[in-house]
C-alpha positions, 0 to 999 in steps of 0.5 A, a space after each residue: 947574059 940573058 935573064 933567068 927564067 922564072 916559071 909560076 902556076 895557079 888559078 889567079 881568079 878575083 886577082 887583087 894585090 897579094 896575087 900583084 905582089 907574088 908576081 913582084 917577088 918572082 920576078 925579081 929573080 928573072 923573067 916571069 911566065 905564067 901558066 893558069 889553070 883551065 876553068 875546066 880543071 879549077 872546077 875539077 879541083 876545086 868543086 866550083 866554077 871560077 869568077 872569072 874565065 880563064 880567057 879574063 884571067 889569062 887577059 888580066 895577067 898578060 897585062 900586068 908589067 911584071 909578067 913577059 908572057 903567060 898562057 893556059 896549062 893545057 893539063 889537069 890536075 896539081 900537075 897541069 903545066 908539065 908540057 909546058 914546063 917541060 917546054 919553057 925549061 925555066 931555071 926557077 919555079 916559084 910557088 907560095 907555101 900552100 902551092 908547093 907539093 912534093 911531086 913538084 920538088 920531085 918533077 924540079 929535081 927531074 928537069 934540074 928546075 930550082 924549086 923556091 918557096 916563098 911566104 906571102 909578102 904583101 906589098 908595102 903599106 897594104 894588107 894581106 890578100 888572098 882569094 879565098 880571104 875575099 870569099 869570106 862572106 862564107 865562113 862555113 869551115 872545114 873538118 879534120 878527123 884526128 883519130 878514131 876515123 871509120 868509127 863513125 860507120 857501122 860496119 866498123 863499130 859493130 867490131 868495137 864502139 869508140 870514139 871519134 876525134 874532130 877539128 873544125 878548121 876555118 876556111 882560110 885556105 881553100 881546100 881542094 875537092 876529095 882530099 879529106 877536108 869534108 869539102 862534100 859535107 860543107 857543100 851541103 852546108 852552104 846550100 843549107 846555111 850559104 854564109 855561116 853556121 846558124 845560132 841554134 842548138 849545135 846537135 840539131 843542126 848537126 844532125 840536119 846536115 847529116 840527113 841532108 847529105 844521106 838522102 834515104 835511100 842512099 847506098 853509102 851513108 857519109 860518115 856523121 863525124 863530117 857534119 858534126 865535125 863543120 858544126 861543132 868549133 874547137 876539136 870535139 869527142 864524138 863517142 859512138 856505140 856498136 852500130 851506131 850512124 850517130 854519136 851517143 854523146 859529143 864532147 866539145 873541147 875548147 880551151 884557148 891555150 889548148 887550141 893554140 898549143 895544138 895549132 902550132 903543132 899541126 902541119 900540113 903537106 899539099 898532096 894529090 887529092 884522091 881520084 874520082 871513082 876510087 875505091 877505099 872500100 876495095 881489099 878491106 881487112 875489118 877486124 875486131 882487133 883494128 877497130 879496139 886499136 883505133 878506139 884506143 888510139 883516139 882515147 889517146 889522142 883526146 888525152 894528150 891533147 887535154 894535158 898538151 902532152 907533145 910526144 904522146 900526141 904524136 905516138 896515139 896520132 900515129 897508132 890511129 893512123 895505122 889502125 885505120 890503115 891495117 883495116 882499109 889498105 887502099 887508104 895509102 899507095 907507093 907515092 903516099 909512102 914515099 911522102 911519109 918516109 921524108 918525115 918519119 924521122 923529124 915528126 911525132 906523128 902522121 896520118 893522111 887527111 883523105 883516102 885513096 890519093 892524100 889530100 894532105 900529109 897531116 904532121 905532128 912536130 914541135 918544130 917548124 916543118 919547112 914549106 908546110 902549111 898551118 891551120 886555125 881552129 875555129 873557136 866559138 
């Protein structure tokens, strides 16, 4: 009887042991394929050009003895190997916990594909690897907005002044371009900073970064809550009164218990980030009415999470959400809806890290969420 087949994904750049060590695993379930990402499509992806060429990378790969075969997907996208799944017709694709997405169950269940997910497991006696680890030499994070997002515009707060509720997330994971993480803003901070944010008043640098990304002249004005959001650590208030690009006042929270309490109970699934060229500002229906809702909301939301109060973190987290969605309705399509309707009975709460497309299915749950990823705070 032959093998299985086993099929696997990725970019596979700067490959050191965890990537070694995935490929054993995997292959212990059969004859293991490989397909790599394009460079063209890691950069479409990933905002940046890959160390090695795909043709290093496919070289390297096709040597190690784990592998029976490997080639570049010839696609684009979270779904550029789909010919050649389609092709292979492997009995098993195998992906680690921050590479499985919904539409890759979806696409599995299609082709009676078996979908295993599997925790990064470091070989015996050596530590833990993974690519965007051996980048930390940048140490310059992520942001999440928690609530109130769009209040930070305007145009919004011109209706009602209120708050903003940020996170700034280390960058263990390397979160993909577009998906709501701030990547553009933190662009900007890396060609200003390159490594780390610098020791200096937090408000100035802040606002430095601010200017550098809304050049004048401009025609959209990115959002301030993106910069104070990478610069302030721990998760931060950001008040903003009518009309208002900057906040009249940041209030930082960060309380270790509290980060921790909230980290364990952030979830995070792996959506498509949004297309290039869409517009969430298409079919808006700005109100006063959406803009108190969400205002309230992110008071909420800074409440629960000051008394650790689970089921009103979740509630608030989840009015913020369809404030923001009531006023920008292009921010969710038919595929975000479907991904949200899987977990509308076992969550707390849930919101979209990015508009137009997803990025990532943010949830609020107190038990484990299976293939899902979880996030640090960066502390100060």
């Amino acid at each position: 009887m032959p093998n299985q087949k086993v099929f696997v994904s990725g970019c596979f750049d700067m490959l050191h042991s965890g990537h070694v060590a995935f490929f054993e695993e995997a292959a212990t379930h059969g004859d293991l394929y490989v397909g790599l990402g394009s460079d063209r499509n890691i950069e479409q992806l990933k905002g940046r050009k890959t160390i090695n060429t795909e043709q290093e990378r496919l070289y390297m790969v096709k040597s190690l003895k784990h592998v029976k075969d490997a080639w570049i997907n010839q696609g684009m996208g979270l779904l550029d190997f789909m010919e050649e799944l389609e092709a292979l017709r492997p009995d098993i694709f195998f992906v680690n916990e921050d590479g499985y997405t919904p539409d890759k169950k979806t696409l599995c269940s299609k082709l009676g594909i078996e979908l295993r997910v599997s925790k990064r497991i470091p070989h015996a006696d050596l530590p833990a690897r993974s690519t965007t680890a051996l980048r930390q030499e940048c140490r310059i994070p992520y942001r999440l907005d928690l609530a109130g997002g769009w209040l930070d515009q305007p145009y919004v707060s011109k209706l009602h002044p209120g708050p903003v509720i940020t996170i700034s997330i280390e960058p263990d994971f390397e979160f993909n371009d577009r998906s709501g993480m701030s990547s553009s803003t933190r662009k900007r901070a890396i060609e200003l900073w390159h490594t780390d944010i610098p020791d200096d008043d937090k408000e100035k640098l802040a606002y430095t970064l601010f200017c550098v990304e809304n050049p004048p002249g401009r025609k959209y004005v990115s959002g301030s809550q993106d910069a104070v959001g990478i610069v302030f650590p721990g998760i931060n208030k950001l008040d903003y009164s009518q009309e208002q690009y900057w906040p009249e006042k940041i209030t930082p929270f960060t309380n270790e218990d509290t980060l921790k309490w909230l980290e364990r109970r952030l979830w995070f699934i792996n959506l498509s980030p949004r297309e290039s060229g869409y517009d969430v500002l298409s079919d808006t229906a700005i109100t006063e009415q959406g803009a108190r809702e969400l205002a309230e909301a992110a008071e909420g939301v800074w409440k629960a999470i000051q008394k650790k109060d689970i089921k009103s973190f979740g509630q608030q987290f989840r009015r913020s959400f369809e404030a923001q969605i009531s006023m920008f309705p292009h921010m969710v399509n038919e595929h975000i809806w479907e991904q949200i309707k899987q977990y509308e009975n076992t969550a707390l709460g849930w919101k979209i890290s990015g508009a137009g497309g997803g990025g990532y299915l943010v949830l609020v749950c107190e038990e484990p969420v299976p293939n899902a990823m979880q996030i640090k705070i960066r502390r100060p």
